[in-house]
N, C-alpha and C positions, 0 to 999 in steps of 0.2 A: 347610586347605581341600582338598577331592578334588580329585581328575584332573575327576572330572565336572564340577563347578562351575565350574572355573577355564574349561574350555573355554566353558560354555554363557555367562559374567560375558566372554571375549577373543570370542566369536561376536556377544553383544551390542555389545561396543563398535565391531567390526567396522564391522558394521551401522547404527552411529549416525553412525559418519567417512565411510563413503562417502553415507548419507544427507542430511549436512552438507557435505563436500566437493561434491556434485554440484551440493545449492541453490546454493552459495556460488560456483559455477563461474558459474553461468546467472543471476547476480545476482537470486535468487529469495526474498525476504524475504515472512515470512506473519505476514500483516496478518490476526489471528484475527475481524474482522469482517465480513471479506473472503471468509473461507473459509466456504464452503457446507457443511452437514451430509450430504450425498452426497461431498464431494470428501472432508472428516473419515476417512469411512468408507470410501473408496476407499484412501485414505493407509494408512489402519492395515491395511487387509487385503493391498496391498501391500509393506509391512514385516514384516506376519506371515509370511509368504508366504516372504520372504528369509529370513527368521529361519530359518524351517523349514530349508530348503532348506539353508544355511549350515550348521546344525545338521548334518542330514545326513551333509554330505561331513563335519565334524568326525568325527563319530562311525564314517564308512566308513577316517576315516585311522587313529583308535582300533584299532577293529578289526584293522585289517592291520599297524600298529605292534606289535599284542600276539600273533599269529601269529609273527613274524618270531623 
């Protein structure tokens, strides 16, 4: 597996444990009937968002790890 992938496969699971650790802090269980198709879409641009960002600094640590 690349350096690439492994970062972008350790950024995703990231992203999922602090998404799941947070619900699970604030006793927040999703009840898919419950959830509204504005809030769906709110969520996932949200986590995109993180993804990205996450991604990111991955990639600005890359960088300066391969400089050194």
């Amino acid at each position: 597996m690349s350096k690439n992938n492994q970062n972008n496969n350790a950024s995703s699971h990231i992203v999922d444990f602090l998404l799941d650790a947070t619900l699970k802090k604030h006793g927040v269980t999703l009840d898919k009937t419950k959830v509204s198709e504005t809030d769906k879409e709110t969520l996932k641009d949200m986590v995109s968002k993180l993804r990205k960002d996450v991604d990111g600094v991955m990639k600005s640590n890359n960088e300066e790890d391969e400089t050194k």
